[in-house]
py3Dmol code that shows the C-alpha trace and the ligand (Angstrom):
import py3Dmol

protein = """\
ATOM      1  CA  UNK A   1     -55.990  -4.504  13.402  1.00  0.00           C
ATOM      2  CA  UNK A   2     -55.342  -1.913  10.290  1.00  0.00           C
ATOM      3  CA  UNK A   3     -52.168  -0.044  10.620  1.00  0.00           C
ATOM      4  CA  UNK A   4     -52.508   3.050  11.696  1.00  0.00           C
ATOM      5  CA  UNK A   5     -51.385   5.865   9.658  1.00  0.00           C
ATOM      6  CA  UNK A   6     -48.394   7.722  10.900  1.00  0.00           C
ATOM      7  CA  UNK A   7     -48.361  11.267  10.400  1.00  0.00           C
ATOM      8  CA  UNK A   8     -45.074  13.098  11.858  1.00  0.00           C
ATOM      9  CA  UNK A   9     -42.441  11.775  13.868  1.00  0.00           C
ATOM     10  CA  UNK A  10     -40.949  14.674  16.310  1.00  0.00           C
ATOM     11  CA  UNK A  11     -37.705  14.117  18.254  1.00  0.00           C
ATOM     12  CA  UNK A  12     -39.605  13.098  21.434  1.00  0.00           C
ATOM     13  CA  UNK A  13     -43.032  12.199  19.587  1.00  0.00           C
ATOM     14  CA  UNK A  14     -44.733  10.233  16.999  1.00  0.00           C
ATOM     15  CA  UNK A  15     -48.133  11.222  16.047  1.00  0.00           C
ATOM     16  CA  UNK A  16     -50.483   8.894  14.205  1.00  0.00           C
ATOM     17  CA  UNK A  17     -53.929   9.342  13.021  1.00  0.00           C
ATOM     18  CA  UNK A  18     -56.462   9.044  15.724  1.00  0.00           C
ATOM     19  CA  UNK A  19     -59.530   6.895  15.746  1.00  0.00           C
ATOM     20  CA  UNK A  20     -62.272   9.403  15.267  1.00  0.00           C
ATOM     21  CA  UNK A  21     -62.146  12.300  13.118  1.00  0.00           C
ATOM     22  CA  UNK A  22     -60.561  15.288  14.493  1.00  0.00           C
ATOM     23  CA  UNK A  23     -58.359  12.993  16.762  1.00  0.00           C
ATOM     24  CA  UNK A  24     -54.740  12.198  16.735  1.00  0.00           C
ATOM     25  CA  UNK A  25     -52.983   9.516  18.518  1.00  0.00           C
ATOM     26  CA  UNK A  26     -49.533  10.885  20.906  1.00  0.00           C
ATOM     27  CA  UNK A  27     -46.732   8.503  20.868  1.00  0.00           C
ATOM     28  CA  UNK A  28     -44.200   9.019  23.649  1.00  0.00           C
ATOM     29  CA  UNK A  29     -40.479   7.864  22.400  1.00  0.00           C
ATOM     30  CA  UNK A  30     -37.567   7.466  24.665  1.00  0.00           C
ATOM     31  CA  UNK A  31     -35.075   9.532  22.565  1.00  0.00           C
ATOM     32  CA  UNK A  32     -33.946  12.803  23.558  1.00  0.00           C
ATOM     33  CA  UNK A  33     -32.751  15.253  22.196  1.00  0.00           C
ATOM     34  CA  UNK A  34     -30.865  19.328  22.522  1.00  0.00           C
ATOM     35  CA  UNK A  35     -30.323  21.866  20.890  1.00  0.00           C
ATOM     36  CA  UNK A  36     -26.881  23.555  21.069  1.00  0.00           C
ATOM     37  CA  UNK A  37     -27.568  26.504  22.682  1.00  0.00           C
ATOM     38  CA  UNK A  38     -23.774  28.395  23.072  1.00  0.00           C
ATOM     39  CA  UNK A  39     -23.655  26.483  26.529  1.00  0.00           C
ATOM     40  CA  UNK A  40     -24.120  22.983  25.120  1.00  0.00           C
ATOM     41  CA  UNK A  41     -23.812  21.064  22.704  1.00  0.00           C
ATOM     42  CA  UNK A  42     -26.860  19.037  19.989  1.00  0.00           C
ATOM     43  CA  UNK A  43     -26.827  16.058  22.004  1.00  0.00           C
ATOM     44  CA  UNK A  44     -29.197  13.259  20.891  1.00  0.00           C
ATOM     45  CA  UNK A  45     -29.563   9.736  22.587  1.00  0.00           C
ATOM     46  CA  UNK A  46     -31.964   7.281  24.734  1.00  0.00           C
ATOM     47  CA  UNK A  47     -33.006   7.357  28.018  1.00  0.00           C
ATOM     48  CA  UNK A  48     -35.255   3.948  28.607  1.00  0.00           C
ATOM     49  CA  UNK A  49     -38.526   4.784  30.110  1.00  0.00           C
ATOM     50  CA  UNK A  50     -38.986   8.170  29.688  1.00  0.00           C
ATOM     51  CA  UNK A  51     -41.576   7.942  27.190  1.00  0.00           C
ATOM     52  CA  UNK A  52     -43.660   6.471  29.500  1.00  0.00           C
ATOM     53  CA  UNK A  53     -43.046   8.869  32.369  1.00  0.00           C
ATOM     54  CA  UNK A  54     -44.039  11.738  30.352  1.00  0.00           C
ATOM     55  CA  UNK A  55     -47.293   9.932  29.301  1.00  0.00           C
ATOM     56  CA  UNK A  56     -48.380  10.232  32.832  1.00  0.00           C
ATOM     57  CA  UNK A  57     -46.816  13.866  34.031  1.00  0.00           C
ATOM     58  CA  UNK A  58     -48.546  15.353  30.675  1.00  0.00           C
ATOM     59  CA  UNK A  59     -51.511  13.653  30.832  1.00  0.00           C
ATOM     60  CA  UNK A  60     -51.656  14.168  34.903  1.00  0.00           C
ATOM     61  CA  UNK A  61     -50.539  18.051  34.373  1.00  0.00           C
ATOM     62  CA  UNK A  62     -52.768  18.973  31.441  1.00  0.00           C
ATOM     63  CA  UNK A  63     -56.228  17.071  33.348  1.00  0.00           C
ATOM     64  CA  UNK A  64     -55.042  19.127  36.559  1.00  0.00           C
ATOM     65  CA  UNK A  65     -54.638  22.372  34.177  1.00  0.00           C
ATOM     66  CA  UNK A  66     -58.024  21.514  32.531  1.00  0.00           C
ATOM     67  CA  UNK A  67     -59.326  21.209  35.755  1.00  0.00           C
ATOM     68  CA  UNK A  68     -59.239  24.862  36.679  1.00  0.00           C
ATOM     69  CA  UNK A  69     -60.307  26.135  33.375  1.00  0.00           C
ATOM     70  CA  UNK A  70     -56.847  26.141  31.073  1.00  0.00           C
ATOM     71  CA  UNK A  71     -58.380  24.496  27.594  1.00  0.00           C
ATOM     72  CA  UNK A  72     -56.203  22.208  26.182  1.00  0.00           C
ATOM     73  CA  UNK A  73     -56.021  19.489  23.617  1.00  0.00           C
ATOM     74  CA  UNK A  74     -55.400  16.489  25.996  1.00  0.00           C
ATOM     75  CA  UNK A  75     -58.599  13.975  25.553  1.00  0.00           C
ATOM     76  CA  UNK A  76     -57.559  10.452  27.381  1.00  0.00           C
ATOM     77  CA  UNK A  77     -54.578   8.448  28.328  1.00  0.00           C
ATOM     78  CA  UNK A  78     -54.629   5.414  25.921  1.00  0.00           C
ATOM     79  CA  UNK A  79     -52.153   3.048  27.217  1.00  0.00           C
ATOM     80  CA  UNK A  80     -48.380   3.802  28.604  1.00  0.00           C
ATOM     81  CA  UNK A  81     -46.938   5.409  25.615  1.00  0.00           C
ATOM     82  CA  UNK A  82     -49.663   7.217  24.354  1.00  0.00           C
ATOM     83  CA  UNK A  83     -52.514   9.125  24.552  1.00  0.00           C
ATOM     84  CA  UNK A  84     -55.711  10.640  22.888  1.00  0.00           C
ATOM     85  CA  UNK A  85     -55.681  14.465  21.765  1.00  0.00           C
ATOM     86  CA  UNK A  86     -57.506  16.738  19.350  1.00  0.00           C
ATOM     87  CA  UNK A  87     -56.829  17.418  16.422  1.00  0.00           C
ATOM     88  CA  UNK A  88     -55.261  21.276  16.309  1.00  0.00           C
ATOM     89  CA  UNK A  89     -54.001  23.491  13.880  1.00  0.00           C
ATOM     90  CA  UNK A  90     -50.770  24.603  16.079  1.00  0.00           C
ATOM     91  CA  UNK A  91     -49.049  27.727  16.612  1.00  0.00           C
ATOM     92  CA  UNK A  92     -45.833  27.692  14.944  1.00  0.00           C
ATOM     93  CA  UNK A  93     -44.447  29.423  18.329  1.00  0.00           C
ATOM     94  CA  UNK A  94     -42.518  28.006  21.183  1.00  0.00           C
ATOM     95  CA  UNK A  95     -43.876  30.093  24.586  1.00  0.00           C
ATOM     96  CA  UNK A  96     -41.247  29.980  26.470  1.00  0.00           C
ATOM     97  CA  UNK A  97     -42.228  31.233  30.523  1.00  0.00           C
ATOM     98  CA  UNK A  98     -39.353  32.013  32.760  1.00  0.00           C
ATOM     99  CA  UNK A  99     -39.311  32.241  36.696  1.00  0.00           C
ATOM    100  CA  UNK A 100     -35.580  32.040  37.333  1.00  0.00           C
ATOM    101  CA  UNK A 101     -32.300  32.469  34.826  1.00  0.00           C
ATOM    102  CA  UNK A 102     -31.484  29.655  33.358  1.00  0.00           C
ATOM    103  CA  UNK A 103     -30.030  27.804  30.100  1.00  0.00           C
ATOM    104  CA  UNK A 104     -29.893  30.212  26.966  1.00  0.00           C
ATOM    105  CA  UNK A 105     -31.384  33.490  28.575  1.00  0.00           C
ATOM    106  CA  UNK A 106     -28.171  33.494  31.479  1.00  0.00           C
ATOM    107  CA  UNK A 107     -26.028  33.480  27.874  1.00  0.00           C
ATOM    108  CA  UNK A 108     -28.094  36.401  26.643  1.00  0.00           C
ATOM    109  CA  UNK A 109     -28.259  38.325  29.494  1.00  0.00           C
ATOM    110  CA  UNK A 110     -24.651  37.235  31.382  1.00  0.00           C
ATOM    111  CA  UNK A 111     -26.719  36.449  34.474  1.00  0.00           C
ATOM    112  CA  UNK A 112     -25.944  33.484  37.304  1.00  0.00           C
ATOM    113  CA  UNK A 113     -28.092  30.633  36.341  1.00  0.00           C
ATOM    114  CA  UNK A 114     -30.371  30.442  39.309  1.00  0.00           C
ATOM    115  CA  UNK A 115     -31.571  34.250  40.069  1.00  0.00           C
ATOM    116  CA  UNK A 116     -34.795  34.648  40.874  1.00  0.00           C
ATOM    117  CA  UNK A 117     -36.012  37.153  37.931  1.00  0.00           C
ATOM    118  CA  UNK A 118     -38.330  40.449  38.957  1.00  0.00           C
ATOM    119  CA  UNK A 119     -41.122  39.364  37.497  1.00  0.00           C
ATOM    120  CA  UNK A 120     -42.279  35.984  35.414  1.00  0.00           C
ATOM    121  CA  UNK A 121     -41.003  36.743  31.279  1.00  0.00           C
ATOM    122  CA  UNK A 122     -43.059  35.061  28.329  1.00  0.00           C
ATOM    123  CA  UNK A 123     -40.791  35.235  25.416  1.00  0.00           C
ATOM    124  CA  UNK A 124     -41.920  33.766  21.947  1.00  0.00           C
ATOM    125  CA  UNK A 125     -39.339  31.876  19.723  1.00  0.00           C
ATOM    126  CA  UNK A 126     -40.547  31.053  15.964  1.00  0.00           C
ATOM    127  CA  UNK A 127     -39.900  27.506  15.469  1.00  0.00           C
ATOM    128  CA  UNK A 128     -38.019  26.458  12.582  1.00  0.00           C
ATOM    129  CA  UNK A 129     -34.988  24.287  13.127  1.00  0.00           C
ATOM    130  CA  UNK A 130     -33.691  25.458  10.135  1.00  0.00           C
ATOM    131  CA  UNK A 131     -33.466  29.335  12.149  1.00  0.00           C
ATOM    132  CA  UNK A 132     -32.856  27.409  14.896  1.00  0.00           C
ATOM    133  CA  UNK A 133     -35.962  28.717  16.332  1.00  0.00           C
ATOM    134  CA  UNK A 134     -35.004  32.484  16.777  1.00  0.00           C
ATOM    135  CA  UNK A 135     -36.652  34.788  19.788  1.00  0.00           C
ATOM    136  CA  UNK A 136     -39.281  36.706  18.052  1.00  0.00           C
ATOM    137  CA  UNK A 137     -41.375  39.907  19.041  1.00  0.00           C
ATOM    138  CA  UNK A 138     -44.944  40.486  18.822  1.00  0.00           C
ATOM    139  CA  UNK A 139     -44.067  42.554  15.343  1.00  0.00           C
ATOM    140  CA  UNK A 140     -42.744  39.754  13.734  1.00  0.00           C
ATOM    141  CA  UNK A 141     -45.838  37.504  15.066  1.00  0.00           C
ATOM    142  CA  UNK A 142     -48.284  39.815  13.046  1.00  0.00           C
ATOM    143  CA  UNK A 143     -45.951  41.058  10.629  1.00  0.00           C
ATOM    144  CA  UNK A 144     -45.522  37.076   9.308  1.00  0.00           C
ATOM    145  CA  UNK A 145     -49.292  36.200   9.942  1.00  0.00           C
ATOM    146  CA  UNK A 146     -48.201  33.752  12.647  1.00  0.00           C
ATOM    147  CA  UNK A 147     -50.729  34.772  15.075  1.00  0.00           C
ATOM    148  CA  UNK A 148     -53.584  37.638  15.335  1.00  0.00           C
ATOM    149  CA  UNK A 149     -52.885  39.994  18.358  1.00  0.00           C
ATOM    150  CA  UNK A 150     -55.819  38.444  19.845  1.00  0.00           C
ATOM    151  CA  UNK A 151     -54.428  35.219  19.652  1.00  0.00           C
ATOM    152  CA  UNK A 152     -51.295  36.655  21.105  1.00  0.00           C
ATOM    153  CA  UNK A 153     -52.893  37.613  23.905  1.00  0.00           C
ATOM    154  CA  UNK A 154     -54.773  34.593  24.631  1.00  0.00           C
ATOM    155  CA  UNK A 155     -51.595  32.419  24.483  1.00  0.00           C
ATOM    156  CA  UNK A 156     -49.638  35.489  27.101  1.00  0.00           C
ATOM    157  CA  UNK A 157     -52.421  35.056  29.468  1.00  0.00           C
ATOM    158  CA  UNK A 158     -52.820  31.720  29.174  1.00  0.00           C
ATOM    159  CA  UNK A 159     -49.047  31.176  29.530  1.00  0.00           C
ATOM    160  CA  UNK A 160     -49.132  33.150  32.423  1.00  0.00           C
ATOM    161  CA  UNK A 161     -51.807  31.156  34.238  1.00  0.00           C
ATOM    162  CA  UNK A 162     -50.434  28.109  33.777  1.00  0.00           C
ATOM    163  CA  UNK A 163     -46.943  29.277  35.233  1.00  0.00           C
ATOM    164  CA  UNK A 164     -49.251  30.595  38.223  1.00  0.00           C
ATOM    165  CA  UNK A 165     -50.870  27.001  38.682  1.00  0.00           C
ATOM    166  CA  UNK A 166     -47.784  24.715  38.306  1.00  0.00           C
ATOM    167  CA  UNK A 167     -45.488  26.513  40.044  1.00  0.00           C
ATOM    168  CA  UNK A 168     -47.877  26.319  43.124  1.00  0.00           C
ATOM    169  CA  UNK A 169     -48.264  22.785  42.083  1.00  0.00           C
ATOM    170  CA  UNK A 170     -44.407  21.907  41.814  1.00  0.00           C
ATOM    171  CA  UNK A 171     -43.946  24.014  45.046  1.00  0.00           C
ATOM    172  CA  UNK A 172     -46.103  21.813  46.917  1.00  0.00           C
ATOM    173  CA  UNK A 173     -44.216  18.839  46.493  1.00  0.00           C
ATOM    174  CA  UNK A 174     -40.669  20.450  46.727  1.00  0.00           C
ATOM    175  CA  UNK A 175     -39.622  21.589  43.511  1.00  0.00           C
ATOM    176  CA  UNK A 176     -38.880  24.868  41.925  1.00  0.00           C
ATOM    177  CA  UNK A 177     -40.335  25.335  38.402  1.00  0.00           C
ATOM    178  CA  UNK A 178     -37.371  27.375  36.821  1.00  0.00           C
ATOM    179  CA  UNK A 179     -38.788  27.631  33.043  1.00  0.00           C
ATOM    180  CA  UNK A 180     -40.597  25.907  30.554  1.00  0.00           C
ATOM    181  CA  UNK A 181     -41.638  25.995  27.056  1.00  0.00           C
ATOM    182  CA  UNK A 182     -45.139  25.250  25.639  1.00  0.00           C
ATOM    183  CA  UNK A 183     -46.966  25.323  22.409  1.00  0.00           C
ATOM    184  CA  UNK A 184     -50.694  26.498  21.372  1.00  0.00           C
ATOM    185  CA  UNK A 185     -52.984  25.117  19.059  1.00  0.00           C
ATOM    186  CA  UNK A 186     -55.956  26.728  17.036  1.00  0.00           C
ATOM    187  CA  UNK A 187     -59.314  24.167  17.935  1.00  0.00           C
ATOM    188  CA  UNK A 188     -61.994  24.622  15.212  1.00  0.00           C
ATOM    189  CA  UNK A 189     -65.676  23.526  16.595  1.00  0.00           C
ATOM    190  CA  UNK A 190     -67.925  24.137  14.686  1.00  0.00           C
ATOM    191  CA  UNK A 191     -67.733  27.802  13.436  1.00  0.00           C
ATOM    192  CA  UNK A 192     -65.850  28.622  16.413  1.00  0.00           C
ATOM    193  CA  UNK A 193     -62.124  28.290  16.835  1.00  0.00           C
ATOM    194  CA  UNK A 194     -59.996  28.377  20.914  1.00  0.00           C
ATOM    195  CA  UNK A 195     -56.724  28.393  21.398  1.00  0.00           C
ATOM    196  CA  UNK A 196     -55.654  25.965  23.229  1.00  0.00           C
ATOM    197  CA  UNK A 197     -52.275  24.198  24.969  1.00  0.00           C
ATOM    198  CA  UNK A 198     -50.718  21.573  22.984  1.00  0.00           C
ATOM    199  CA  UNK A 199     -47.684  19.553  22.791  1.00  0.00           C
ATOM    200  CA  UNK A 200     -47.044  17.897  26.034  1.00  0.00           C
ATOM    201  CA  UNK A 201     -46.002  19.227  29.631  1.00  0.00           C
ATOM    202  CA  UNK A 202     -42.600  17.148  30.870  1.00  0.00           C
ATOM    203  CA  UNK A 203     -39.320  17.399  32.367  1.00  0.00           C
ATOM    204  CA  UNK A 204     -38.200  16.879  28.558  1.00  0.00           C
ATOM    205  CA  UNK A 205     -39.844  20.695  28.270  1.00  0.00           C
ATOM    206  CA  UNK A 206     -39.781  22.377  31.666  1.00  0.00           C
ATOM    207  CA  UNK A 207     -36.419  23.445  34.021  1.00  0.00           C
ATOM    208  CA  UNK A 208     -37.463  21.478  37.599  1.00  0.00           C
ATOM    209  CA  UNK A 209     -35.196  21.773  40.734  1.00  0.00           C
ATOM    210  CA  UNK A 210     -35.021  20.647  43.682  1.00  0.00           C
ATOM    211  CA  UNK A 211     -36.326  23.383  45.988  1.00  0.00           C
ATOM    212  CA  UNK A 212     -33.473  22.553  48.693  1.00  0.00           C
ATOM    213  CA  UNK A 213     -30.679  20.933  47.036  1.00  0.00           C
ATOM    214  CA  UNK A 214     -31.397  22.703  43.455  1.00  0.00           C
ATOM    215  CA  UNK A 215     -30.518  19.179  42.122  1.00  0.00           C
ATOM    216  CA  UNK A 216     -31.765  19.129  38.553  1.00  0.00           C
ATOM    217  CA  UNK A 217     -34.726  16.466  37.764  1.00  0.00           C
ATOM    218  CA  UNK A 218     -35.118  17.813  34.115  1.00  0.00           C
ATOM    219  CA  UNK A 219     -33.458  16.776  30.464  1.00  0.00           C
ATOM    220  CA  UNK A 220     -30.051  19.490  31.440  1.00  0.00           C
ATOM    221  CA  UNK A 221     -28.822  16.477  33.582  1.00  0.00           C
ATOM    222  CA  UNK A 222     -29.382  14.704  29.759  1.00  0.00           C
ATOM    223  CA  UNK A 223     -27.533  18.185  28.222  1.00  0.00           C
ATOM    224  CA  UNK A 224     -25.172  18.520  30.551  1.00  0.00           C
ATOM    225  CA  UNK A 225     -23.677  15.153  30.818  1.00  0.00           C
ATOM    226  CA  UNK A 226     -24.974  14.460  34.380  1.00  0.00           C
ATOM    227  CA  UNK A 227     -25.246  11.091  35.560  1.00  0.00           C
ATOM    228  CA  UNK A 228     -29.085   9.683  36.917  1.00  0.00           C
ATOM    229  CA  UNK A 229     -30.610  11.181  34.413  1.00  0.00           C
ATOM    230  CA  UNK A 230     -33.767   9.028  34.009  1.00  0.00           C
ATOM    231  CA  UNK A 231     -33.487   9.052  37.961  1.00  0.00           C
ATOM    232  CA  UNK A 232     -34.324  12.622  37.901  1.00  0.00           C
ATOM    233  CA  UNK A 233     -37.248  12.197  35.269  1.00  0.00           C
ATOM    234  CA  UNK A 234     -38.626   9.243  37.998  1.00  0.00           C
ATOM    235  CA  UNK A 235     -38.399  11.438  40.652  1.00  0.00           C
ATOM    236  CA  UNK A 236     -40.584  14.037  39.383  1.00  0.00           C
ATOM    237  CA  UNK A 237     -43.490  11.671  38.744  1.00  0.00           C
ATOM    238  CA  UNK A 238     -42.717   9.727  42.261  1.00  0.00           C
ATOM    239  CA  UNK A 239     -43.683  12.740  44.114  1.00  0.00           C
ATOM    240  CA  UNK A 240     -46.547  14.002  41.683  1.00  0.00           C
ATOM    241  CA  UNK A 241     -47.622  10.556  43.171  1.00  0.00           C
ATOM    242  CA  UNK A 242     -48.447   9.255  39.786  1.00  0.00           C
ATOM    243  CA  UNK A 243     -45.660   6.334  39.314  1.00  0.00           C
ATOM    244  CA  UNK A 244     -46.816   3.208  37.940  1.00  0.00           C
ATOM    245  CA  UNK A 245     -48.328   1.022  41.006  1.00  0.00           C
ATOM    246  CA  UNK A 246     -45.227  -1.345  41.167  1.00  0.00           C
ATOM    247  CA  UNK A 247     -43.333   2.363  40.987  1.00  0.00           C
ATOM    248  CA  UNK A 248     -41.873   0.463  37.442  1.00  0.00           C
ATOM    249  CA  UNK A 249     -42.550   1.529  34.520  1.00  0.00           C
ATOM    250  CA  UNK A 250     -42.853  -1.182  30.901  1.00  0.00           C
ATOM    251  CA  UNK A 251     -39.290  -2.072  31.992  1.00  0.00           C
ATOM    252  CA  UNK A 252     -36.903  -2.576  34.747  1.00  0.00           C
ATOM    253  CA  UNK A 253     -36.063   0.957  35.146  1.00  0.00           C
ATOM    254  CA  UNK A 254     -35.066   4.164  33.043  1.00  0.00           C
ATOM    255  CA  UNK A 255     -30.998   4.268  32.185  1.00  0.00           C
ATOM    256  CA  UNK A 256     -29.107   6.108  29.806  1.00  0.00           C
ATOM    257  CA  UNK A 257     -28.039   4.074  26.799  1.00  0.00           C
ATOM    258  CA  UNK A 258     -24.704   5.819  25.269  1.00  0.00           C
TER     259      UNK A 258
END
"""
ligand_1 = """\
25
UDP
N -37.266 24.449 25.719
C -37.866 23.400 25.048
N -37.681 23.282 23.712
C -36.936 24.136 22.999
C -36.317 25.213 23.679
C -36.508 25.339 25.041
O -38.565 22.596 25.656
O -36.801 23.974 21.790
C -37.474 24.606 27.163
C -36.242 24.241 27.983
O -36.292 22.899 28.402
C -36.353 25.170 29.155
C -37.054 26.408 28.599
O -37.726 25.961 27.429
O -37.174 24.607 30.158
C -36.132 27.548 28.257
O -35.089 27.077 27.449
P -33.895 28.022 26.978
O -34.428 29.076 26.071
O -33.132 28.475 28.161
O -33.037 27.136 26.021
P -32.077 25.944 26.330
O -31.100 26.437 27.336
O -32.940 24.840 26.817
O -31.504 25.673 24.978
"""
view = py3Dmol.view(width=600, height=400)
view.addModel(protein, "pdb")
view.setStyle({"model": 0}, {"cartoon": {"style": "trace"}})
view.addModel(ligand_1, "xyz")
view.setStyle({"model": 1}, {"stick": {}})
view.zoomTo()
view.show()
């Protein structure tokens, strides 16, 4: 078989040229990564088998999002590690949806982590690790011809939907969806063009607690030096119900390798 063509390698991701035109090929990689935020430190390192857990919760989330209308650019599951997506021109914005304080915005604001905010806030960082992706407003969107207002709008409603359906979704199976950051993607068909959701939907990207215990199950047990970190990753997809059927992933069990 011809090699495919690689085409960007992420911190999480490798994306290679997909098999069709206007197709690209998501690779799922074990290594994880943060960004110092003024609470923690850059912090990179493995964590076996969580490539292949977020294959499933993003492909699982994004068909379930499809499902009641969200558009996005997920296509098919290819095999553990990867999956089938369109081709999109994306967003250079991180939309970042907030239920409860958490991480960088408890800095911001001096707020306990873990208070319930008055209302849901959609905040928009540019991405650009050389900024290190600073918190943008609208303004600067337009100003900088990063997005139309239209388009803003589209991804604020579209943000806000999807908070509305997984946090229902999460609720039902006992966790609290605390935050989460997603990206948008410009889908040209024909002489029409959609936004769409991108990227990939994972506890690598979202804040998940435990709705009783308020245990973490996300990638700040991986920022915060907490032990059972793939454990927490495991446990997410265990009770989305969508563990492999042995409940084993490609190997004998996600661990942190120092
Ligand atoms: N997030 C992300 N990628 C980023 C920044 C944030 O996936 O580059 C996610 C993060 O996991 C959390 C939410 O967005 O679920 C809000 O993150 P925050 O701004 O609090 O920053 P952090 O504390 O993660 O640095």
């Amino acid at each position: 078989m011809a090699r495919r063509r690689q085409l960007f390698e992420g911190r999480a991701k490798v994306i290679f040229e997909g098999p069709e035109p206007g197709t690209l090929v998501a690779h799922f990689k074990d290594d994880a990564c943060s960004e110092s935020n003024g609470i923690t430190e850059r912090k990179t390192g493995t964590i076996i088998g969580k490539g292949v857990i977020n294959n499933r919760i993003s492909e699982y989330l994004m068909t379930k999002l499809s499902e009641v209308g969200v558009p996005t650019h997920f296509v098919r599951s290819l095999n553990m590690r990867e999956q089938l997506v369109r081709a999109v021109e994306i967003i250079p914005l991180k939309v970042v949806v907030r239920n409860v304080v958490a991480g960088s915005f408890a800095e911001r604001f001096g707020l306990a982590e873990g208070e319930a905010l008055p209302r849901s806030i959609v905040e928009l960082y540019y991405k650009s690790d050389q900024l290190k992706d600073p918190l943008v407003l609208e303004e600067h969107v337009t100003a900088f011809g990063w997005a139309s207002p239209f388009e803003i709008e589209e991804m604020m409603s579209l943000s806000l939907r999807i908070n509305d359906f997984l946090s229902g979704l999460f609720m039902g199976i006992g966790i609290r969806l605390i935050d989460f950051k997603i990206e948008f993607g410009r889908l040209y068909e024909s002489d029409q063009m959609r936004i769409v959701l991108a990227d990939e939907i994972s506890p690598d990207n979202c804040r998940l607690w435990d709705a009783k215990t308020d245990e973490k199950l996300d990638l700040d047990r991986f920022r915060r030096d907490m032990d059972k970190i793939a454990e927490g990753y495991q446990e997410v997809a265990r009770r989305l119900g969508i563990l492999p059927e042995n409940g084993e992933p490609d190997n004998p069990g996600p661990r942190l390798v120092k």
